[in-house]
Residue, then its C-alpha position, 0 to 999 in steps of 0.5 A: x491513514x487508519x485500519x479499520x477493522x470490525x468486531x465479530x464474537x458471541x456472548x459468553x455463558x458466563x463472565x465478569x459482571x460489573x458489580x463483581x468486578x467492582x469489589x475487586x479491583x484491589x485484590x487483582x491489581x496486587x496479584x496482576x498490575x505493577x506497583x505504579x498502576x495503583x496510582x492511575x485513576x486514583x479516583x476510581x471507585x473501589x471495594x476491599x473484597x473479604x472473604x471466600x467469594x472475593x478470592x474466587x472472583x480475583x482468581x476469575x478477573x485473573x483467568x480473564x487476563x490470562x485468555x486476553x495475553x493467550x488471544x493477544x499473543x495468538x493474534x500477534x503470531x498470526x500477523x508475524x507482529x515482533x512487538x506489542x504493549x497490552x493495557x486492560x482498564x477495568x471499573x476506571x483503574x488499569x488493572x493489567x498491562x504488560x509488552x510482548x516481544x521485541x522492538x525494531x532495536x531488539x530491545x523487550x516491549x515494556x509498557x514504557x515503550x515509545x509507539x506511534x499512535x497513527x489515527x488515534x492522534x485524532x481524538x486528541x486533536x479534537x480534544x484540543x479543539x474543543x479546549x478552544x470552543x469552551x474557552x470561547x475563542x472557536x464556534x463548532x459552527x462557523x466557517x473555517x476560514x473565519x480563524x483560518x483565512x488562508x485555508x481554501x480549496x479549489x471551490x472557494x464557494x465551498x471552502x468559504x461555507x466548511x465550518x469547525x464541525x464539518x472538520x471535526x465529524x469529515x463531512x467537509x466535502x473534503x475528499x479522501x485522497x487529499x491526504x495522500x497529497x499532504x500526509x506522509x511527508x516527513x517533513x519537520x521545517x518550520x510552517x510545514x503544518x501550514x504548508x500542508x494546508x495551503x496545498x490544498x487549494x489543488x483539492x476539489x470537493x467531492x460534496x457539498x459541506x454537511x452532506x456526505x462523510x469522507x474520512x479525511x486525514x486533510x481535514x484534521x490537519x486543517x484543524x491542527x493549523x486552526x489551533x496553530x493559528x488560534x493559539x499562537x503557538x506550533x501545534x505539538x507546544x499546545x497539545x504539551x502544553x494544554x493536554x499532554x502535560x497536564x495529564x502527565x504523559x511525560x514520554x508523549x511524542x508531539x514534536x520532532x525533538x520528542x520524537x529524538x529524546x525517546x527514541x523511537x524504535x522503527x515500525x515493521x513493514x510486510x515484504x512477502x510474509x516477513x516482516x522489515x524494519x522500517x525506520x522513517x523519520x518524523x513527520x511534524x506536518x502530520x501530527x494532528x491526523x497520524x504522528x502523536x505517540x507515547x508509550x503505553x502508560x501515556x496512552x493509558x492516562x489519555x484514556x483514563x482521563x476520556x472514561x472519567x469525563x475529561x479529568x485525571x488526578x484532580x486535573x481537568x483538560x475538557x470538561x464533562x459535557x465536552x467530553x461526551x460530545x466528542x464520544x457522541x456518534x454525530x454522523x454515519x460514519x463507513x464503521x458505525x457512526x462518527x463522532x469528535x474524533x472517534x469512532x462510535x458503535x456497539x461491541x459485538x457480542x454484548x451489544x455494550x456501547x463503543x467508543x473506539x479508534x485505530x490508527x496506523x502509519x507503515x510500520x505502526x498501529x494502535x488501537x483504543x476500545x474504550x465501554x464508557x458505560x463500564x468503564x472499560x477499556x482495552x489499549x494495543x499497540x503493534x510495532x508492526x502494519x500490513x495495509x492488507x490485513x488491516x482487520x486482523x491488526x484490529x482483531x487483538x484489541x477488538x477481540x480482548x474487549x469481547x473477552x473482557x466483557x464476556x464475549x467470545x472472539x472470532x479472529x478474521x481469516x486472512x484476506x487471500x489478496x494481502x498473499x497473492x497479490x505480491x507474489x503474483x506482482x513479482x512473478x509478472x515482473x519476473x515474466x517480463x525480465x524474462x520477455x526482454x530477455x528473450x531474444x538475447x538468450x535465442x541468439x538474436x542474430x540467428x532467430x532474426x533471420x526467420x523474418x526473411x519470409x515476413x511481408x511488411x505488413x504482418x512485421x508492422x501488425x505483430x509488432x503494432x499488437x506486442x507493442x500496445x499490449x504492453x504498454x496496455x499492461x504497463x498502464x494498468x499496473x500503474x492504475x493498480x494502487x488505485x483501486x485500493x484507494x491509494x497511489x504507486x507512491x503510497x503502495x511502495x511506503x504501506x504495501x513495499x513488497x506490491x509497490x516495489x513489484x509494480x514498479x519494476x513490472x511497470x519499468x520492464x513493461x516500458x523496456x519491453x515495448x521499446x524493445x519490441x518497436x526497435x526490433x519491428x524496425x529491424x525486421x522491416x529494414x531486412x523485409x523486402x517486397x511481400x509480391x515475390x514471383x517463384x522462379x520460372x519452370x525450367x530454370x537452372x539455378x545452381x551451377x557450382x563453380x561453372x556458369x548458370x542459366x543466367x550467365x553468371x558464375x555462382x561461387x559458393x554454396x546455396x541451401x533450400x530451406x522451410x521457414x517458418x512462414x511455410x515458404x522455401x527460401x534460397x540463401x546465397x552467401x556471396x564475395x561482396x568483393x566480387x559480386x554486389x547489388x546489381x548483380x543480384x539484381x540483374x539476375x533476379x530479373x534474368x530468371x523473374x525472381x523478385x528482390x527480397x532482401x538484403x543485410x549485412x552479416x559479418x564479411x559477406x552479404x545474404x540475398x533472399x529468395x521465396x521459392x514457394x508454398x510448398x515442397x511440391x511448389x518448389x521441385x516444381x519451380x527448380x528442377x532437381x537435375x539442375x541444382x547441385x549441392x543444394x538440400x532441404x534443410x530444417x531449422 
């Protein structure tokens, strides 16, 4: 999975000019660069500056690099990055390169720092496929199944007509969903490459092939498992092999067993501001899409070689030609056009022609801006990711390229969504606890017994709508990831703080609805009859200790009360010993009042009556110089 971000930025008034710049180098890498940068890029032009105008032209290439660590440093502040590794590449040669801050062990960023690449390990698959079309043993235009039989997906009308090409520039037809089904697995078994790819065969195309572009992670791991099957060899041996060694990037992560030798610190994930460590392992199935990585000097000499046509010190990985068409825009892309593996457009503010990739895995990101035209570069890598701010991870690569150019950047201001959104999601989970809570923290016992004066009918409809609203609620959280192109598994691995959030609403939700449809069973057990008739005028109904108009002998107290229905009901707590249900129902009928309810609680039993609407419907219905003991009372 990749950020991408855009440039913004306008021309500077004044800047480096490349034929200035030529004649300096030497100058700024004793003042600037470590003894072992000099050796890099041996092959470079370059000019011993003299004389007056040679220094003051070291002193302003040196000014540049201070604006470009101040505007680096700045962005790395402003999305609470602990760690970074900065290299510049001027006229072919790195010129500056330095770390900043601290890695997920504590330990100084130096360039010699292990990172993970992300996306940027596409370029680098595209470099190792088109080994093979030049030494003749792939075509870019025939189908895929041709050197890969077992690759299909659930058309396999479609899948037969998918060819190299189509892989290479994503316009497969294969959707961008499908590396959600096959990325981030983590899985280092034997054949887990290959495993990957026969899943897709649960994929549907969204397209036609050659019709459309879809930025597709899946597609380059198909092309990682053509080279596995092409080569004979597991894919991170080829690129050692074929790529990495010969370019000398001795501390590169291809494999599981590169990932344990260096080391690799853990990345930082975003929980609500703050950023965590996150220490995953490696994932071999994903190395041609997203699990490459290196330290910065191993970055920088991939680089290199891409700005001196596929050559590093007197050794050649591709040739020339080969070169320029993976850097050659072949399709519209989302951000420009799309070529061989990397991205292709014009750098804001200079207009300058661009080639580029950013990359990130949650807790990682790099970037790479590459002005083949001057043999620029910029190279960033961040121990840090938030899915959110993707555009602002961007901005301190994009950024220091405008500023080595002679542009000024413009930082992007933060999405508003990456700050709301998880405490917002946090605070409906914690409404939620909150709403199953409720009826504990209100006595549930005592709070129950205002559904004496419900009918059945309005228990049933409230409960229906408490019920469906949340569950409502509890899809529509879960849809949530969704429309951020991702899943609630992937929110919880790039997004923690929202995914953890939804998650727990969404558990709570479900709780709540089982909570309300267990207690709207309740309130219908204890519900009686919706048609109850007031007692009739002139009854007496309430005689403590003696005997009522209806024959029979009343006991304890009784208490005229408003619910919250508007209803006066009569509660007559009972002996069940000596009083049971037929004598309460005997009386009901004696007097024409209709059945309520019954219910246990503790030793005795409560029967419930409706009076009447109103206070006047009730001294209406009981006469007062019949009722002793007997008073209004407010819950």
């Amino acid at each position: 999975m990749a950020a991408t971000g855009r440039t913004q930025g306008r021309r500077w008034r004044t800047g480096l000019g490349k034929s200035a710049a030529a004649g300096l180098v030497a100058g700024a890498l004793a003042a600037l660069a470590p003894a072992t940068a000099a050796a890099e890029g041996a092959g470079a032009r370059t000019t011993a500056p003299t004389g007056a105008a040679s220094r003051a032209a070291v002193a302003d290439e040196a000014g540049t690099v201070r604006e470009i660590d101040a505007f680096v440093r700045g962005r790395l502040d402003a999305t609470g990055t602990p760690g970074a590794a900065l290299a510049v590449i001027e006229d072919g040669r790195v010129v500056h390169r330095r770390g900043f801050g601290e890695d997920g062990r504590g330990r100084a960023v130096t360039p010699d720092t292990p990172f993970l690449w992300g996306s940027v390990s596409k370029p680098v698959t595209g470099l190792a496929v088109m080994q093979l079309v030049e030494a003749g043993r792939v075509n870019l235009d025939e189908p895929v199944r041709t050197y890969l039989p077992r690759f299909r997906l659930v058309d396999p009308d479609v899948s037969d007509r998918i060819t190299v090409r189509h892989l290479l520039t994503n316009t497969s037809g294969i959707p961008a969903s499908a590396g959600n089904e096959i990325g981030d697995r983590y899985d280092n078994a034997p054949g887990a490459l290959a495993d990957a790819v026969r899943d897709l065969a649960r994929i549907a195309p969204t397209s036609r092939p050659g019709t459309s572009y879809a930025y597709s992670s899946a597609g380059y791991a198909v092309l990682g498992a053509l080279v596995e099957e092409v080569s004979g060899r597991p894919f991170g041996t080829y690129l050692h092999e074929r790529v990495l060694d010969p370019l000398g990037m001795d501390h590169a992560v291809a494999t599981e067993q590169d990932f344990e030798r260096e080391r690799v610190a853990p990345g930082h994930r975003s929980v609500f501001g703050t950023p965590v460590r996150f220490d995953a392992p490696y994932d071999t199935a994903g190395v041609p899409f997203g699990h490459v990585g290196g330290s910065l000097r191993d970055l920088t000499r991939f680089v290199l070689a891409e700005l001196d046509g596929g050559r590093l010190d007197g050794r050649r990985v591709l040739s020339a030609k080969g070169t320029a068409e993976t850097q050659r825009g072949h399709v519209d892309g989302s951000v420009g056009r799309y070529g061989l593996g990397w991205s292709v457009g014009t750098l804001k503010g200079t207009g300058e022609r661009m080639v580029w990739k950013d990359g990130a895995l949650p807790g990682h990101h790099a970037m790479v801006v590459m002005l083949p035209d001057s043999d620029r570069a910029v190279i960033v890598l961040q121990n840090a990711y938030h899915q959110l701010r993707a555009q602002e991870f961007g901005d301190a690569a994009f950024g220091a390229a405008q500023l080595l150019s002679g542009a000024t950047p413009r930082a992007t201001p933060t999405d508003p969504l990456a700050i709301v959104l998880p405490w917002t999601t946090a605070g409906l989970a914690a409404a939620l606890l909150l709403c199953l809570a409720a009826p504990a923290l209100r006595r549930l016992p005592r709070r129950r017994t205002a559904a004496r004066a419900r009918s059945r009918r309005r228990i049933a409809l409230t409960t229906t709508a408490s019920v469906a609203a949340t569950l409502t609620l509890a899809a529509l959280l879960w849809w949530l990831p969704s429309t951020l192109g991702g899943t609630p598994a992937m929110a919880l691995l790039w997004i923690p703080d929202v995914g953890w959030s939804l998650v727990t609403a969404v558990v709570l939700a479900l709780l709540l609805a089982a909570e309300r449809t267990a207690l709207g069973a309740w309130d219908l057990r204890r519900c009686g009859d919706a048609a109850v008739r007031p007692l009739a005028r002139g009854v007496l109904l309430f005689n403590p200790g003696g005997r009522g108009a209806s024959g029979l002998s009343m006991p304890g107290p009784m208490q005229l009360f408003p619910r919250r229905s508007d209803r006066f009901v009569l509660d007559s707590a009972t002996d069940p010993a000596r009083y049971g249900r037929g004598t309460f129902r005997q009386m009901a009928e004696g007097t024409r009042l209709a059945f309520a309810r019954w219910s246990r609680w503790t030793a005795q039993r409560h029967t419930t009556y409706r009076l009447g609407r109103t206070p006047a419907e009730v001294r209406k219905n009981v006469p007062s110089a019949g009722v002793r003991r007997t008073s209004l009372m407010i819950p």
